[in-house]
N, C-alpha and C positions, 0 to 999 in steps of 0.2 A: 504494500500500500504506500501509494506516495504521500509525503508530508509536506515536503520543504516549498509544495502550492504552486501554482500555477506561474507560467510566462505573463508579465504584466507591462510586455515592453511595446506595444500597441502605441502610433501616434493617433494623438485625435482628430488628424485631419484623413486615417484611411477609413477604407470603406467599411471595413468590421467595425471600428465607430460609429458609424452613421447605422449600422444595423441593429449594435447593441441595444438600443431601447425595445425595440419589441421581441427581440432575443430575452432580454433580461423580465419581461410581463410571463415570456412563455415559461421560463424556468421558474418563475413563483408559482405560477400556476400547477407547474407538478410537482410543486413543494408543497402546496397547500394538503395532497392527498394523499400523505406520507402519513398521515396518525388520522384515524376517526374522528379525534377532538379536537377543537379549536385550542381548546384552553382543557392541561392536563399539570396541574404542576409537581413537578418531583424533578428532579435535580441530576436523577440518575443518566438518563438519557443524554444529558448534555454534556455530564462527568466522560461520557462513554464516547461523545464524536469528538469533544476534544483532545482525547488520548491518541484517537485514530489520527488528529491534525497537528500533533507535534505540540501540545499545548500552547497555543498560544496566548492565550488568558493570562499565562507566565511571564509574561514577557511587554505589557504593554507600559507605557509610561503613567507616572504616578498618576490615580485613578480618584475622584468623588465621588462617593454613591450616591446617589438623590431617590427617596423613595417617601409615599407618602399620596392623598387623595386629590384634592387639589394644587395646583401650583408646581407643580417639578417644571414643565417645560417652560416656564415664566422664570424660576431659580435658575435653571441652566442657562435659557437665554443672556440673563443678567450678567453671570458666572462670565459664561464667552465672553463677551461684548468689556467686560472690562478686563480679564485676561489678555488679551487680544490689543485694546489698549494699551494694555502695559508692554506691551512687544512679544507675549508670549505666543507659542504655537501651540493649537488646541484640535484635540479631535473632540468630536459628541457623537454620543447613540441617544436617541430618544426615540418614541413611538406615540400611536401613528403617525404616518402620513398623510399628508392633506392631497397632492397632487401625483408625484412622483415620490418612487420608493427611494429610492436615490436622498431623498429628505432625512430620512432617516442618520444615514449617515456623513459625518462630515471631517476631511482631513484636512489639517492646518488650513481652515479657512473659508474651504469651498466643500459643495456638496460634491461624496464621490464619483468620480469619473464613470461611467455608463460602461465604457469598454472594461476598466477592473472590475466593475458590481459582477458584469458576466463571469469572468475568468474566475472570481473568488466563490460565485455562488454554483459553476459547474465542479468546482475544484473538490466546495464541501460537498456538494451531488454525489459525485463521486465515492467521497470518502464514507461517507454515512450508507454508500450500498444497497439503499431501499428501506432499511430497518426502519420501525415505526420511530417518529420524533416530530413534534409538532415546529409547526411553521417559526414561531418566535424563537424557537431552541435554533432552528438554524440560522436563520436571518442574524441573531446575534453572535453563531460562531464567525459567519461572514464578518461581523462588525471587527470582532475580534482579531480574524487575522487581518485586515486591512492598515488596526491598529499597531498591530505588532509589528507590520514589514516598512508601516511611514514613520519618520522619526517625529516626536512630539516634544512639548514641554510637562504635558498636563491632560488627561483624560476625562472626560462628565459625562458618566455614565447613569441611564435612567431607567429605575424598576418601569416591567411591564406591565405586571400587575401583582400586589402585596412585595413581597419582598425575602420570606423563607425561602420556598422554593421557585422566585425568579430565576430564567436563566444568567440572569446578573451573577447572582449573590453566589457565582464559582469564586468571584475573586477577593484572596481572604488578605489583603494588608492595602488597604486602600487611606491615604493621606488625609481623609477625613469624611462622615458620612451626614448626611443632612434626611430631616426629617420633616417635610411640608408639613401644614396643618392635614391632620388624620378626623375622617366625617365617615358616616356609614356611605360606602356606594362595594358594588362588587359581593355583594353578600352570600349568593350562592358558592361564592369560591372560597371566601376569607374569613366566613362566621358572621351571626346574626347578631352580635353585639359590638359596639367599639372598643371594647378588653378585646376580644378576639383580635377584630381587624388590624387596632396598634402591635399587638402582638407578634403577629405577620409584619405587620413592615419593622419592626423595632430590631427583626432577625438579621440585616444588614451590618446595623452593629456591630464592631470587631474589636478586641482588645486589643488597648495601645494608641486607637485612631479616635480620635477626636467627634461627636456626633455634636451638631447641630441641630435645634429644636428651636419651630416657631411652636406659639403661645398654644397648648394643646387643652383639649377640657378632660376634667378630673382626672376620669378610667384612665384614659388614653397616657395621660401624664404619667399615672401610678403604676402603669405598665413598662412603660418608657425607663421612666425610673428604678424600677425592680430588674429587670433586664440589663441594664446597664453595669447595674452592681453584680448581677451575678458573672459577666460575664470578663469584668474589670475594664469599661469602656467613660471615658468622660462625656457628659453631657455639659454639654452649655445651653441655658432656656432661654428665648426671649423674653427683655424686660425682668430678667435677674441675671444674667450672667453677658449679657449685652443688651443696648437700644437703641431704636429706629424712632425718627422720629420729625414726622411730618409740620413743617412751617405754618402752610395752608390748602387749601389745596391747589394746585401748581406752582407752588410759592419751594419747589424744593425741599429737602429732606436732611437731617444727621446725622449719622453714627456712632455709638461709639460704646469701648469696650475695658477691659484691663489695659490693654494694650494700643487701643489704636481710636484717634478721633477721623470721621473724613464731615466732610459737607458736599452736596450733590444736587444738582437740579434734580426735581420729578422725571421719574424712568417714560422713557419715552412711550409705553404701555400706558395707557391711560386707568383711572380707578385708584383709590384708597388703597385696596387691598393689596396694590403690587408694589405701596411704600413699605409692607412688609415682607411683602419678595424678595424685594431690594437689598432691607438691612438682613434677609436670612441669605442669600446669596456674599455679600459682605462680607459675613461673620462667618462663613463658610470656608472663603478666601483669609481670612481675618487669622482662622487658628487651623490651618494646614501649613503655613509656616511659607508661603511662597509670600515674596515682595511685593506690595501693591503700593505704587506710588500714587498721592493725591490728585495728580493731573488723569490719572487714568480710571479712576475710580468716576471724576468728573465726566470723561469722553466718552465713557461704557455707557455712561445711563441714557446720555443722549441716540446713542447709535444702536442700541439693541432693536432687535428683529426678528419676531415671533406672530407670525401669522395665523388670521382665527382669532386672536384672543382680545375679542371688544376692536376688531380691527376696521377702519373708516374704510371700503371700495370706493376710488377716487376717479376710476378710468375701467372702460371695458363694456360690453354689449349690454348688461345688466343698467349697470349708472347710467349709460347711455340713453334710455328711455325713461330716465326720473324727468320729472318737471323740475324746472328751476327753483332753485333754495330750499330741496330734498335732499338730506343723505341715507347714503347705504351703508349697515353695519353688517356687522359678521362674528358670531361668536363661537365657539365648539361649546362651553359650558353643558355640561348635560346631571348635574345633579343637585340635591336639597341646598350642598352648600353653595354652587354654582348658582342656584337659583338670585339666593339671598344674595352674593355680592353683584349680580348685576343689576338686583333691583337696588343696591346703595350704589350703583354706578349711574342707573338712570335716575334717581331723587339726586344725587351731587350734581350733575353735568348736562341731561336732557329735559329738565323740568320747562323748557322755553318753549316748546314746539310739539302737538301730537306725534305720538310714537306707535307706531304698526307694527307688529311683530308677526314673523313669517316663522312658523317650527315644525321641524320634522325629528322625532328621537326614536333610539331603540326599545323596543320590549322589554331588554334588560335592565329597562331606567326605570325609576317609579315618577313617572312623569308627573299625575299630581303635587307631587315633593318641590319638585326641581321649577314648576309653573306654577304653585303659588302666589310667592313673594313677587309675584309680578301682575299678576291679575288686577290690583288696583291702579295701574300705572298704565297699561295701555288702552288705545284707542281701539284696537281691531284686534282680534289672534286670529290667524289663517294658519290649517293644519297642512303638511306638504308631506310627498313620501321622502325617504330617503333610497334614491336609486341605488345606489352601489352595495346596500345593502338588503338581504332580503330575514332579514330580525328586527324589522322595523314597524313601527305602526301604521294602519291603514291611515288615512286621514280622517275619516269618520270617525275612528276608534278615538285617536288624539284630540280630534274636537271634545267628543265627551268627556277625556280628561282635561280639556281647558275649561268644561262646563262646571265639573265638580271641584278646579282649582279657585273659581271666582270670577272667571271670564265670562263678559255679556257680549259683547260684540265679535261672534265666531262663528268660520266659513269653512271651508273644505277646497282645496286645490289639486289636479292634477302633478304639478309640476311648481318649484320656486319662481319661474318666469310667470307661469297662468297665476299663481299667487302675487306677484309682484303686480302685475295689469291690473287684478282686480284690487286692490288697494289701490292705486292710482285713480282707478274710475271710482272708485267710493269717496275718496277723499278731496276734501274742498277746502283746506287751507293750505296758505297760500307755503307754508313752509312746513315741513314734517321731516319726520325720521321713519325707517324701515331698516329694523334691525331681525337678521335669517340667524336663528339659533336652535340649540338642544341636542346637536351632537357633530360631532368632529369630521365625523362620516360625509353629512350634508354639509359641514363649511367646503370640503374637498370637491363637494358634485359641484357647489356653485362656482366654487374657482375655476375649476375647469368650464364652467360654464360661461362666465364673465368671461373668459380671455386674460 
């Protein structure tokens, strides 16, 4: 069995470049029918193809874990964006993608190259020989050797889902591990209580490495906490062991810790919530011991780049058909606590102008949850499918859950675009908002859709 991976010396102006994309769709596609289950978590499987790949997991440059329910890919984003600043070279795995799988992962800078995603993900084809293993499990050995063959400064690495038995959580001495705010979502997989679910992510953990915690409630904390001690790992809490700390709103942000003060405009992510993204990303950087200089901490916040998340569409076929002095938003948010900060995102920031909300979510969401906290606040709910997936709600079905979240004003739509029309002809002032939410899934159909 070969290990030392495939020929990766392909320029990207020949023609196997230009094929790789739809090369690289067909090879997911027989990847996807390798295990019966979408989601099977145990560890074993992964332990088992990265032996067959020369371990590379062993070998990447020093790693963050980020795990936890809300907020990782907002932490990460941050992470980069002022790593990056400071002159570092960074790779990221995060999950899902919105457009291209290719998003997924990222070397020193740029998303990877189309022609290596091929040659890395026929390499582990190969190697893994048909044996059952689920899609994430390999997708991530691919991330893995991509990491270990580019040289880096720094690796940010993002649970897929919980955190025990992520295919992450192979890598056991990681420079420091962070723990987003932990909310009930995933419950079929992670436990039907929040002891449970912390429990699962708090498995990241490792003795020696430094864990990062934003502000967690009770259980979750007391879990966090017990965990930690058993297993000799330090915790730092928000708002006792460091603090973030908001001007106004857009009025910039503080830091600061035992060791480190910065000051920082507002992250270019708009919302409250992601002033504490910000100082958990930070503090993150703060006690892994790498250099972060104040000019770069400054530059990061400005320049971070995370799509989907409360993101304004400014150009493209979609906007394109708004009336004048309408915008377009775009969120992935798909849960109870997602609900709640978009509704303190539209009471802080859209209170000026009706807001139409377009949503399509999965089955596996408890949609009434997550479409509460917003029921008071808009003008219209229009239910949509979400095409790319087929665990999704009918639109009839999601209408009756906008009916028993609190919504009076609810339609049913074929399609985001037949949604979007019919909002436009409903609406009669002169200036509004239309923000498409409820899961990650449909921010992707729409971008592709938009252009």
């Amino acid at each position: 069995m070969r290990t030392s991976g495939p020929n990766v010396t392909d320029s990207p102006g020949s023609e196997s470049h230009f094929d790789a994309p739809a090369k690289v769709d067909a090879a997911l596609e027989r990847l996807t029918h390798l295990y019966p289950k979408l989601i099977d978590l145990s560890l074993d499987r992964m332990h088992r193809l990265l032996i067959d790949l020369g371990n590379p997991h062993l070998r990447l440059p020093p790693v963050i874990h980020v795990a936890g329910t809300n907020g990782k890919g907002s932490t990460i984003a941050m992470m980069r964006a002022v790593l990056e600043a400071a002159g570092y070279r960074v790779h990221v795995y995060t999950s899902p993608h919105l457009v291209r799988f290719s998003e997924r992962i990222r070397l020193v800078g740029g998303l990877i190259d189309e022609t290596l995603l091929l040659a890395l993900l026929e390499h582990v084809e190969d190697a893994n020989a048909g044996r059952p293993i689920t899609f994430f499990e390999v997708t991530t050995a691919v991330a893995f050797m991509a990491f270990a063959r580019i040289p880096a400064d720094v690796t940010l690495l993002e649970t897929g889902l919980g955190g025990r038995f992520d295919a992450t959580n192979v890598i056991s001495n990681p420079i420091a591990t962070v723990l987003t705010s932990i909310s009930m979502d995933h419950m079929q997989y992670l436990g039907d209580t929040l002891a449970l679910i912390a429990g699962e992510k708090a498995a990241i953990m490792k003795a020696g490495a430094p864990c990062i915690s934003a502000v967690q409630l009770p259980d979750a904390a007391k879990v966090i906490a017990d965990a930690a001690l058993k297993i000799g790992a330090s915790v730092y809490v928000q708002d006792t062991d460091w603090h973030v700390q908001a001007a106004d709103l857009g009025g910039g942000f503080t830091y600061n810790s035992a060791q480190s003060e910065w000051t920082a405009p507002s992250p270019a992510l708009p919302g409250r919530h992601q002033i504490d993204n910000a100082g958990l990303a930070l503090a993150a950087l703060d006690a892994s011991g790498l250099a972060i200089p104040p000019f770069a901490v400054r530059s990061g916040m400005r320049a971070i780049d995370w799509p989907a998340r409360a993101q304004r569409l400014k150009r493209g076929v979609l906007v394109a058909g708004l009336p004048p002095m309408w915008e377009l938003w775009l969120d992935g948010g798909h849960n109870a606590d997602a609900g709640r900060i978009t509704a303190q995102l539209i009471a802080d920031h859209w209170n000026d102008a009706p807001l139409h909300i377009i949503c399509g979510m999965l089955t596996s969401k408890a949609a009434a949850d997550y479409l509460r906290p917003l029921a008071g606040l808009a003008a219209s709910f229009t239910a949509v499918p979400v095409p790319s997936s087929d665990a999704a709600y009918a639109p009839a079905d999601l209408a009756d859950e906008a009916k028993l979240a609190g919504f009076e004003n609810i339609h049913a739509a074929g399609s985001s675009e037949a949604a979007l029309d019919g909002v436009i002809s409903r609406g009669s002032a002169a200036r509004a908002r239309v923000l498409i939410c409820g899961s990650l899934y449909l921010a992707g159909d729409v971008l592709k859709e938009n252009g």
